[in-house]
C-alpha positions as CSV (number, residue, x, y, z in Angstrom):
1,X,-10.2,5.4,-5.3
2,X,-13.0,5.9,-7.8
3,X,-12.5,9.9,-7.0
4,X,-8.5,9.2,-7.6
5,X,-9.5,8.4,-10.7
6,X,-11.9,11.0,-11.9
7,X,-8.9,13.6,-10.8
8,X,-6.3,12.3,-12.9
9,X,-7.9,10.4,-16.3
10,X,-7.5,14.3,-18.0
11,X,-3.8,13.2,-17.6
12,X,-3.4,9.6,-17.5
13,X,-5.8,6.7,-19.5
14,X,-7.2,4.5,-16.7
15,X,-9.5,1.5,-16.4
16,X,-12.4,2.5,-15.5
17,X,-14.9,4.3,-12.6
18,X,-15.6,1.5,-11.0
19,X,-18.9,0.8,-9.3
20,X,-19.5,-1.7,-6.3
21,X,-17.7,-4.9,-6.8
22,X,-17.4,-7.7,-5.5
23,X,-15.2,-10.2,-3.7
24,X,-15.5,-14.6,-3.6
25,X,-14.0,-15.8,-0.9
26,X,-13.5,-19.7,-1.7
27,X,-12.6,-21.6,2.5
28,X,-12.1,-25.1,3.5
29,X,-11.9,-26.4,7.2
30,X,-8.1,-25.4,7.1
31,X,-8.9,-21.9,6.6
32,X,-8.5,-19.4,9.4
33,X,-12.1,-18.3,10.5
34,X,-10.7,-15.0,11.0
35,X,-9.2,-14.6,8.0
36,X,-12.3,-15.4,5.8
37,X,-14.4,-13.2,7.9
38,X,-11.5,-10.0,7.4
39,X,-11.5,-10.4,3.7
40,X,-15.4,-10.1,3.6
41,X,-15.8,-7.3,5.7
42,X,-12.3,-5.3,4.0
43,X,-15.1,-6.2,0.7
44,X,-18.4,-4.9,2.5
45,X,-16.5,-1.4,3.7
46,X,-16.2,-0.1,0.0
47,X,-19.8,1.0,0.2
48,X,-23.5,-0.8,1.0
49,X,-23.8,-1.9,-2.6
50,X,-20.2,-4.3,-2.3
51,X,-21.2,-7.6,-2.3
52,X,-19.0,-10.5,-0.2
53,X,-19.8,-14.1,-1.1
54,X,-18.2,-17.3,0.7
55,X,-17.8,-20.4,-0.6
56,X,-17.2,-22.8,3.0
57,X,-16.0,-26.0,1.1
58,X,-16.2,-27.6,5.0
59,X,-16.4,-31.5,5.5
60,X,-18.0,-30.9,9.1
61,X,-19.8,-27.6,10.2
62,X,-17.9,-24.9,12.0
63,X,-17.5,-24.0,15.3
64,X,-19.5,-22.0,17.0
65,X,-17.8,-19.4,18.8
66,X,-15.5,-18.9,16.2
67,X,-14.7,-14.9,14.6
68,X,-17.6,-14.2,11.9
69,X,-17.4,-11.3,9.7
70,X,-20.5,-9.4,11.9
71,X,-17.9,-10.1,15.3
72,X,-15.0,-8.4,13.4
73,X,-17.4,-5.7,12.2
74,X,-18.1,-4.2,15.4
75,X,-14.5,-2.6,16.1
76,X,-14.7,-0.8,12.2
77,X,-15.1,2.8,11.9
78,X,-17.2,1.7,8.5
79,X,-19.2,-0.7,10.9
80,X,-22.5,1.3,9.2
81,X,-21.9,0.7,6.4
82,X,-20.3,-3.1,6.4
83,X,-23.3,-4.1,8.4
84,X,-25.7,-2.3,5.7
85,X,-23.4,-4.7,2.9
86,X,-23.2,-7.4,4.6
87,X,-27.4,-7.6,5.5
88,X,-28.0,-7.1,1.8
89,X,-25.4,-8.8,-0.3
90,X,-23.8,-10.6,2.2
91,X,-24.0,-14.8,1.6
92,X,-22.4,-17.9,2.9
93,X,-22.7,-21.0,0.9
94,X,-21.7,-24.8,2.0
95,X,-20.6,-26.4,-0.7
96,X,-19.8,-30.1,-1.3
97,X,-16.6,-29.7,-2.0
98,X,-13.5,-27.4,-3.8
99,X,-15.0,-28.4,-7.3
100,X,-18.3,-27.1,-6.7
101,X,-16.9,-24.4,-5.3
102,X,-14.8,-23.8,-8.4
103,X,-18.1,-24.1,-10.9
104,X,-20.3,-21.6,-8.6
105,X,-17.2,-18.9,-8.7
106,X,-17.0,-19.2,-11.6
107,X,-20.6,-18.8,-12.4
108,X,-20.4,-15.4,-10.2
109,X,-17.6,-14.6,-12.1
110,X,-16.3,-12.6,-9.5
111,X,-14.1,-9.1,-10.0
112,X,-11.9,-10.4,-6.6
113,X,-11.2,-14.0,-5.9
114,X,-9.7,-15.2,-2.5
115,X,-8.8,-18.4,-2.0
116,X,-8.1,-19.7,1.2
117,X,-7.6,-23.5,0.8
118,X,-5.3,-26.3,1.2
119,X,-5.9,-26.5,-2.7
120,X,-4.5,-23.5,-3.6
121,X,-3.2,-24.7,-7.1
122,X,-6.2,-26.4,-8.2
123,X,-8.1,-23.2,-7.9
124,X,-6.2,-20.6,-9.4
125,X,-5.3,-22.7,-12.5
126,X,-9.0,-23.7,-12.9
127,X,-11.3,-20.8,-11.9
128,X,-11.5,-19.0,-15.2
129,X,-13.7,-15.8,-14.6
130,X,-12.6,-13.8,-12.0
131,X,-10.6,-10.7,-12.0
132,X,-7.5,-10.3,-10.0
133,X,-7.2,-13.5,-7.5
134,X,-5.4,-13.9,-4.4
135,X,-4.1,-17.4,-3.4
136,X,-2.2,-19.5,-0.4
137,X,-2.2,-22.7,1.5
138,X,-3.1,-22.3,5.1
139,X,-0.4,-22.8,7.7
140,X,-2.1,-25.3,10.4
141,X,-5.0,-22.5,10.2
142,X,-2.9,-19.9,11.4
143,X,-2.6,-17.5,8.5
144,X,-4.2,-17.2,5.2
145,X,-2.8,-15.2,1.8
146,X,-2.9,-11.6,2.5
147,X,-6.4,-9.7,1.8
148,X,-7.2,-8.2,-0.9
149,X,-6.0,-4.9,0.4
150,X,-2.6,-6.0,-1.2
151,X,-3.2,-6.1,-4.8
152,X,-4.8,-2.8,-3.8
153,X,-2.0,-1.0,-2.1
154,X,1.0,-2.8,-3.2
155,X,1.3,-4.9,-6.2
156,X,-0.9,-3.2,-8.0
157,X,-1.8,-6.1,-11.4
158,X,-2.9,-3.4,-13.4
159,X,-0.8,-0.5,-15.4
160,X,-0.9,3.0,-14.6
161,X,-1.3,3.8,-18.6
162,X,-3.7,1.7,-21.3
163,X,-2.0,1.0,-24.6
164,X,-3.8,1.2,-28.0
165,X,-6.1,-1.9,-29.1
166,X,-3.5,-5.1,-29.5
167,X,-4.2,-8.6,-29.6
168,X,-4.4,-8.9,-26.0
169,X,-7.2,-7.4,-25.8
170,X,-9.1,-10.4,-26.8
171,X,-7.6,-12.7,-24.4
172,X,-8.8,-13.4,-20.5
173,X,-5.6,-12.3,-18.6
174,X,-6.0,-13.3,-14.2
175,X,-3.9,-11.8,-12.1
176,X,-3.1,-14.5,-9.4
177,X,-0.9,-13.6,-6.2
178,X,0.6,-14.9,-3.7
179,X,2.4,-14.2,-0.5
180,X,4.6,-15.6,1.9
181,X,4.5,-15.3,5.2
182,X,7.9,-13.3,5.4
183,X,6.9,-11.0,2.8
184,X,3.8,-10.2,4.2
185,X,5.4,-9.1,7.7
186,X,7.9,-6.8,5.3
187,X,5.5,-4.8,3.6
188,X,2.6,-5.0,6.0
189,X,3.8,-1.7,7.4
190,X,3.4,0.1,4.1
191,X,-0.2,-1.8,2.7
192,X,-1.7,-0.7,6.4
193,X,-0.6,3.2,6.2
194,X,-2.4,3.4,2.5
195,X,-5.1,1.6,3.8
196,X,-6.0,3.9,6.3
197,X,-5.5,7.2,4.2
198,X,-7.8,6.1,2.7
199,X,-10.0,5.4,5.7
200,X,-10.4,2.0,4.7
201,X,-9.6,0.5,8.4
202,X,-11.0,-3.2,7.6
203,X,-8.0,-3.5,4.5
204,X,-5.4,-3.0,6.9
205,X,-7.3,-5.1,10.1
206,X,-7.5,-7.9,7.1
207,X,-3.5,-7.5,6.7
208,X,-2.7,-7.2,10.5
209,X,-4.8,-10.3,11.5
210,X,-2.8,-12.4,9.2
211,X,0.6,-11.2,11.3
């Protein structure tokens, strides 16, 4: 993407290059284990330097057993690299509950934001420094909002041309999607072929793992 970029800002104004960025993942116990651990690993695969924090908002301890981000891992063509990510700016942190989880992310101030809660609301409309955020209520644990890897390859928050300095430019704009479970099986098809040519296999894992 960053290459993308550098090709066409001659032509086009864009953002920015970005560097390695980072994704919050914010879980309570009606998260689906797999889920979380997809979204961190579709994070760690941008490069070693991408850092994937999760916030487990859990009332009892997990499971053992259960799919971790290192499990899922293993089957990536990127494993190298997620592994390298995930050992160095990888972190899990139990918090007391959804509002301390709100204060740390927003403390991190992360550039991605997943929540994967039963309090969906309450954290989108009160986590006030992250970039583009992605939101849903678990079904009975058995899917989650879509990864990141949507924003990415199909909604796409941000314009394709920057306008001249307005007013807005002083104002904290979030993006924050959501997805239901029917949309998500339409477009999967499409977010999982960009994905991968972009060799980015853990985006569209994070997608098909939610179908």
């Amino acid at each position: 993407m960053a290459l993308a970029k550098r090709l066409v800002k001659s032509v086009v104004d864009i953002d920015s290059e970005a560097g390695p960025s980072e994704v919050v993942v914010i879980a309570d116990e009606r998260a689906n284990p797999a889920c979380v651990a997809a979204e961190m690993i579709a994070q760690a695969e941008h490069d070693e330097e991408a850092t994937s924090i999760l916030l487990d908002a859990v009332k009892k301890p997990r499971a053992r057993g259960r799919p971790t981000p290192r499990t899922q891992a293993a089957a990536q063509p990127r494993r190298a690299i997620i592994e390298q990510s995930l050992s160095s700016r990888g972190l899990a942190i139990v918090v007391r509950d959804i509002e301390e989880a709100i204060r740390l992310s927003d403390l991190i101030a992360p550039e991605h934001l997943s929540i994967q809660t039963e309090f969906r609301e309450r954290c989108s409309t009160r986590c006030e420094t992250p970039g583009p955020s992605c939101s849903a209520r678990p079904r009975r644990g058995r899917w989650a909002i879509i990864t990141r890897a949507e924003p990415h390859f199909a909604h796409g928050p941000a314009g394709a041309v920057l306008i001249a300095l307005t007013a807005e430019d002083f104002r904290k704009v979030t993006s924050v999607i959501g997805y239901s479970q029917e949309r998500l099986r339409r477009d999967a098809e499409d977010i999982c072929t960009l994905a991968r040519a972009e060799g980015l296999e853990a985006h569209a894992a994070a997608v098909e793992v939610r179908l």
